[in-house]
C-alpha positions in Angstrom: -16.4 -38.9 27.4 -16.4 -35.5 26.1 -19.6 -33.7 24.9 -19.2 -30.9 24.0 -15.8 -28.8 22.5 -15.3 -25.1 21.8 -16.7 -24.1 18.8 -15.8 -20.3 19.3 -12.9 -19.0 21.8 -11.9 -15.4 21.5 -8.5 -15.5 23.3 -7.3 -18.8 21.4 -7.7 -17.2 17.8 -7.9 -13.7 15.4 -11.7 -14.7 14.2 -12.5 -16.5 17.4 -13.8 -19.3 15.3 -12.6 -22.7 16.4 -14.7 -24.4 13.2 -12.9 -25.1 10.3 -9.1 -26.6 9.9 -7.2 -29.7 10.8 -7.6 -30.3 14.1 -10.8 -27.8 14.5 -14.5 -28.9 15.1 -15.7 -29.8 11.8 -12.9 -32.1 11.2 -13.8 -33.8 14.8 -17.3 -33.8 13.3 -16.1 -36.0 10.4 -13.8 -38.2 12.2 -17.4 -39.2 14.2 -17.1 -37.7 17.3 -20.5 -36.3 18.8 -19.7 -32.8 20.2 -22.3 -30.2 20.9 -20.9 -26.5 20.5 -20.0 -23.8 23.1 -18.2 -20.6 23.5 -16.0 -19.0 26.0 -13.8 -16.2 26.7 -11.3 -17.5 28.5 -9.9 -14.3 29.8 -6.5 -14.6 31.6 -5.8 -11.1 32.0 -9.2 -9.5 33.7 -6.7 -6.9 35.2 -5.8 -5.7 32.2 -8.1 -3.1 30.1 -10.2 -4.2 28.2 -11.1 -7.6 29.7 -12.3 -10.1 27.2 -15.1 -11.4 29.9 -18.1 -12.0 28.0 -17.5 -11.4 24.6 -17.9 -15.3 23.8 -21.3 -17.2 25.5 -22.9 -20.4 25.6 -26.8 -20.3 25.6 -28.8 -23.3 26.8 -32.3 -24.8 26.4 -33.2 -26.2 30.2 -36.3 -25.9 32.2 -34.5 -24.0 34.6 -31.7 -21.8 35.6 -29.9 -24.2 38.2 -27.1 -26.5 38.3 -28.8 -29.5 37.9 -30.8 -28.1 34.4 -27.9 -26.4 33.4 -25.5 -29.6 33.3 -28.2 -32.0 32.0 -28.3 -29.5 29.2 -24.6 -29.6 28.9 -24.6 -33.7 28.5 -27.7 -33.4 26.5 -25.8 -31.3 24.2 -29.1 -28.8 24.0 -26.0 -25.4 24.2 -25.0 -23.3 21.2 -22.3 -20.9 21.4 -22.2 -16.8 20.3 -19.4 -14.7 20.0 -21.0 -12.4 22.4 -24.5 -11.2 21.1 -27.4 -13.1 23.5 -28.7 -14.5 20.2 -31.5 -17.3 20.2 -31.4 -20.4 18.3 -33.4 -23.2 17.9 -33.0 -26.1 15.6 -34.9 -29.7 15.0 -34.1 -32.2 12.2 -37.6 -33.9 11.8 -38.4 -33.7 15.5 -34.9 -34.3 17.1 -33.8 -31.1 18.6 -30.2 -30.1 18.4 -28.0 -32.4 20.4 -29.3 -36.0 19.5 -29.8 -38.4 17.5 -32.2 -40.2 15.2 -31.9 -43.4 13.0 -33.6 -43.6 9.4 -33.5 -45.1 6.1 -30.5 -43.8 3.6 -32.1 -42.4 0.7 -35.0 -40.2 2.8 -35.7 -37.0 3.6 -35.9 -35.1 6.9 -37.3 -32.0 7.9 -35.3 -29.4 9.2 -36.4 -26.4 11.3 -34.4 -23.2 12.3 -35.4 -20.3 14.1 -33.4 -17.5 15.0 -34.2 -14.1 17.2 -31.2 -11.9 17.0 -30.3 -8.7 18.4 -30.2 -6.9 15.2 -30.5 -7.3 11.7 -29.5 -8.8 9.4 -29.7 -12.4 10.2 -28.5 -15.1 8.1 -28.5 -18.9 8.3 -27.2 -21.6 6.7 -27.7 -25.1 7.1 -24.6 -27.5 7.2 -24.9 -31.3 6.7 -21.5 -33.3 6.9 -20.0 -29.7 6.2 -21.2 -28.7 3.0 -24.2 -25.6 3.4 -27.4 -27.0 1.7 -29.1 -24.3 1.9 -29.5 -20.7 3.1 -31.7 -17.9 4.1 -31.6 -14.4 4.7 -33.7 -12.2 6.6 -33.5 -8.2 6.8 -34.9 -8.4 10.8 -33.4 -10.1 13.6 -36.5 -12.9 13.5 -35.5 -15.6 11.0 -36.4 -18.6 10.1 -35.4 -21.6 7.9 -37.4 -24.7 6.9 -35.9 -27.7 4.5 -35.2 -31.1 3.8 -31.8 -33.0 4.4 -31.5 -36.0 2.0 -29.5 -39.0 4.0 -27.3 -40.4 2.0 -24.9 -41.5 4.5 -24.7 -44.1 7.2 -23.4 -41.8 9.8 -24.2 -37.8 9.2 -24.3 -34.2 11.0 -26.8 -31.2 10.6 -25.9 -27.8 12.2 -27.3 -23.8 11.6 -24.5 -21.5 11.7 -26.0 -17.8 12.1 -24.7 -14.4 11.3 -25.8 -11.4 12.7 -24.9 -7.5 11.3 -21.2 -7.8 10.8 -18.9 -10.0 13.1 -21.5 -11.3 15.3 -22.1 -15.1 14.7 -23.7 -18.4 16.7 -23.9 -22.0 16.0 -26.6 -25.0 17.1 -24.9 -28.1 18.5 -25.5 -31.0 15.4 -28.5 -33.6 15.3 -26.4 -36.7 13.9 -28.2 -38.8 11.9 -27.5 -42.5 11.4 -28.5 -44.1 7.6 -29.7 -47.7 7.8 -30.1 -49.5 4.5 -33.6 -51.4 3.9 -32.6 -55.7 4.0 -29.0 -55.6 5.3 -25.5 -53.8 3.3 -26.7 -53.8 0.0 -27.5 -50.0 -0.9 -23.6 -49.4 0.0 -22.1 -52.4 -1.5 -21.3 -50.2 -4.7 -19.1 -47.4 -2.4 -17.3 -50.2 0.0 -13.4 -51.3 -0.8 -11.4 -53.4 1.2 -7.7 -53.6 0.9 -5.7 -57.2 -0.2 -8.6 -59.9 0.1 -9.5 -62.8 2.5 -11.7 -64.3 5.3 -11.4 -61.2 7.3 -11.7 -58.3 4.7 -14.6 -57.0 7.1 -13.4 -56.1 9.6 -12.6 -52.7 8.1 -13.6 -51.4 4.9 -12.6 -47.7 2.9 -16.2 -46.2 2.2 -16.3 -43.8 -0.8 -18.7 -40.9 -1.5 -22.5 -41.7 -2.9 -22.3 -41.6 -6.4 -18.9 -40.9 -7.1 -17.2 -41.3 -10.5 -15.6 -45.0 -11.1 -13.1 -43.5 -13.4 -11.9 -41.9 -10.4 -12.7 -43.9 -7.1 -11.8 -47.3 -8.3 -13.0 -49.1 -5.8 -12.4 -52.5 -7.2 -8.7 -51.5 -7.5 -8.8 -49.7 -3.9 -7.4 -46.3 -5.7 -8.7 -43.0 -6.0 -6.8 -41.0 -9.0 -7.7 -37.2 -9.1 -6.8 -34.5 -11.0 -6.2 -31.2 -9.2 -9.2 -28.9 -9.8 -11.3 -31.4 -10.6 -14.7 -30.8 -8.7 -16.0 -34.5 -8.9 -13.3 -35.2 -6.6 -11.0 -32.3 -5.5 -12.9 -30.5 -2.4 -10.4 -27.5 -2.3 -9.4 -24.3 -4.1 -5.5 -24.8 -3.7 -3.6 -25.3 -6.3 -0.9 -28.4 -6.1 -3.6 -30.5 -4.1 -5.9 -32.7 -3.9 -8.7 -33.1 -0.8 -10.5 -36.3 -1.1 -13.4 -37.6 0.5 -13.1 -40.9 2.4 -14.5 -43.0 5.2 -14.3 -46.2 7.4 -16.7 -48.8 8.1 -16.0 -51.1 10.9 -17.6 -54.6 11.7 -19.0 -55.4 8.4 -21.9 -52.7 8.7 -21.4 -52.2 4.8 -20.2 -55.7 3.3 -22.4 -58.4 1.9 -19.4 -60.5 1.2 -21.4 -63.9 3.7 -18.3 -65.4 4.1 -16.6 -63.0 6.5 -18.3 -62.9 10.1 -18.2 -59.2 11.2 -16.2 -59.0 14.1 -15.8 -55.9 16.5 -12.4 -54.3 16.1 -10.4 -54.5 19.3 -6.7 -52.9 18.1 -6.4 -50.8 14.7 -3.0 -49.7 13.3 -2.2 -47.2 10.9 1.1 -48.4 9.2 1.0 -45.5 6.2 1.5 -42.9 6.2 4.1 -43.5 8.7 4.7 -41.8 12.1 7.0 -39.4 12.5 5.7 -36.9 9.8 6.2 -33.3 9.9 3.3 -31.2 11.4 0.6 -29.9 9.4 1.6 -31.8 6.6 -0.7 -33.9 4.5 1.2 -36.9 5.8 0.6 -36.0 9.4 -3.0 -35.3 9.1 -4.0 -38.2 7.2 -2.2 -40.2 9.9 -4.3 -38.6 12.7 -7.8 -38.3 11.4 -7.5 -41.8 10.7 -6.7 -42.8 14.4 -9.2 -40.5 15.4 -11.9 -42.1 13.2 -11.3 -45.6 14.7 -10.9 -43.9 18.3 -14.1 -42.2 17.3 -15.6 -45.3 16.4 -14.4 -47.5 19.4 -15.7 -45.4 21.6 -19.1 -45.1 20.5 -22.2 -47.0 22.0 -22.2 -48.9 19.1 -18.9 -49.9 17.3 -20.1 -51.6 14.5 -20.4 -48.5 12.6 -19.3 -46.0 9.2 -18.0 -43.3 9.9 -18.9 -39.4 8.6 -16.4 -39.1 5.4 -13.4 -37.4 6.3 -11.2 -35.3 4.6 -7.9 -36.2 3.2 -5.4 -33.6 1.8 -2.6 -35.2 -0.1 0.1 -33.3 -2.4 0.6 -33.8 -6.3 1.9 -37.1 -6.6 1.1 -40.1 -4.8 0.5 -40.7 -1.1 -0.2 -44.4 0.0 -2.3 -45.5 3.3 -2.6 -49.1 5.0 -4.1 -49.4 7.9 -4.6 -53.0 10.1 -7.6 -54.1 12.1 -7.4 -56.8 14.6 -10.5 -58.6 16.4 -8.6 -61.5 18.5 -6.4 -63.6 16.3 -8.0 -62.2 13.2 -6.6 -59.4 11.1 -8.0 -57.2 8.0 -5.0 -55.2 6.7 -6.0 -52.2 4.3 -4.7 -50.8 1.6 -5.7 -47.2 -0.7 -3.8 -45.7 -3.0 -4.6 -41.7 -3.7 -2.7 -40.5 -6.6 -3.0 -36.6 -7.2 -2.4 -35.1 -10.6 -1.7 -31.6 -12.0 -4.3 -29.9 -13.8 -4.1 -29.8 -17.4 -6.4 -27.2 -17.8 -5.7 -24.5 -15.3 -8.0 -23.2 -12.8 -11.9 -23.3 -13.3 -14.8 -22.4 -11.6 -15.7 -24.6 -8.8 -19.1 -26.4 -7.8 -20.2 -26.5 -4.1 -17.4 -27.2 -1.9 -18.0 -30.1 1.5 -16.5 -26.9 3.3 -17.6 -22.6 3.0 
């Protein structure tokens, strides 16, 4: 399996900064793959001036500089890339140092820890968790620190630092993912689980909605989300003539407390809307592939009876519809959402605190 991706490439892109975008690590993040961070150069041209050799690095934390330390730290997932300054970062999430994993109770509160020696000031941090920054710090030398809380309000989460330095100069930790068990069994998510058309086998896949989101707007029982375009309680981007919804998938009745439907592990998983065949980079397209990848995601995980991070979904104004079909054996759970983006009535607004900077 794959541990770790690039986070920052200076030959594949202007910024260098592989991060943000369909397709791009944060979006892996959400789908639920567990990926530490690196950076590279990857220079094909070393005889030509200028080489670009060195201008992105991956630090590690091992005990020593050999081959053996160095790729235990690789599958450990203890690397954080630069774009090129030899800048230090450390970061814990109550005791879990970057690149694993811990298991609490939804509804806490973890301790996070970031320090930072740079190369020159100033530094700044900010601390992501599931892709929104919770909180910030700046520091006019290049020693800084940041100390918090993460509240877990999720069953499956992510919490990275992403530094800047001076101008340009930038570096990321690798995530500590953070799974969110609810006290006596599905109950503290019962009120943010729909499933599609009803029956004995409605658990085998569920839609999971964001904590404390607006039932005029994810209607759960009704397995629909209508937003209006702009509106912050439901619309995550600044574009106008679209929506980006929050959504996610919970396999093997983690979430239900519906007794009579056995959880089942899901051996085959279809997505049957939007169909294939879309155009790239479409809304279509990508809410096509980040649902594979969340159920390819979850299948491959140690243990796929599982949530998923929530995922992104950008869909035009109008109406997009999904279905999507699980299968353990003979049984089968088929899916249906409905996300029905309108225009704005009243213009553009000011925005709250977007999932992404």
């Amino acid at each position: 399996l794959t541990t770790n991706v690039e986070m920052f490439n200076v030959a594949a892109s202007g910024s260098g900064s592989e991060e943000l975008g369909f397709g791009a690590v944060l979006w892996a993040l959400r789908a639920g793959y567990r990926v530490g961070f690196v950076g590279v150069s990857d220079d094909h041209r070393t005889d030509a001036p200028d080489p670009l050799i060195g201008h992105g690095l991956t630090g590690c934390h091992a005990d020593a500089l050999t081959r053996h330390e160095l790729i235990e730290a690789f599958q450990a997932r203890r690397c954080y890339p630069t774009t090129g300054e030899r800048i230090l970062v450390d970061m814990d999430v109550d005791g879990t140092f970057m690149g694993g994993e811990l298991t609490t109770t939804i509804g806490s509160r973890l301790p996070v820890d970031v320090r930072v020696t740079g190369t020159a000031g100033p530094i700044r941090i900010e601390l992501v968790q599931g892709g929104r920054v919770v909180k910030r710090r700046r520091c006019a030398s290049p020693e800084c620190g940041l100390t918090g809380e993460v509240l877990v309000r999720d069953p499956s989460d992510f919490v990275y630092a992403r530094i800047f330095q001076g101008g340009d100069d930038r570096a990321w930790s690798s995530p500590v993912w953070i799974r969110g068990e609810c006290t006596g069994g599905g109950g503290c998510l019962a009120s943010r689980v729909a499933s599609g058309r009803g029956g004995a086998d409605e658990c085998l896949a569920e839609w999971l909605f964001p904590r404390g989101a607006s039932t005029a707007i994810y209607r759960r029982e009704a397995n629909r989300i209508e937003c209006r375009d702009g509106d912050p309680r439901c619309d995550l981007d600044d574009d106008v003539g679209q929506c980006t919804v929050a959504l996610g998938l919970c396999f093997g009745g983690t979430a239900t407390t519906r007794t009579a439907c056995d959880p089942g592990e899901v051996d085959d998983w279809s997505v049957l809307l939007p169909a294939d065949g879309a155009e790239v980079r479409t809304p279509p397209y990508e809410t096509r592939r980040t649902l594979e990848s969340i159920h390819h995601a979850a299948h491959t995980a140690a243990d796929k009876s599982t949530c998923s991070p929530l995922s992104t979904f950008r869909v035009d104004l109008g109406r997009q519809r999904i279905e999507v079909e699980a299968r353990s054996g003979d049984r089968v759970d088929r899916d249906e959402l409905t996300i029905d983006c309108r225009n704005s009535s009243r213009g553009r607004r000011k925005l709250a605190v977007r999932l992404t900077p």
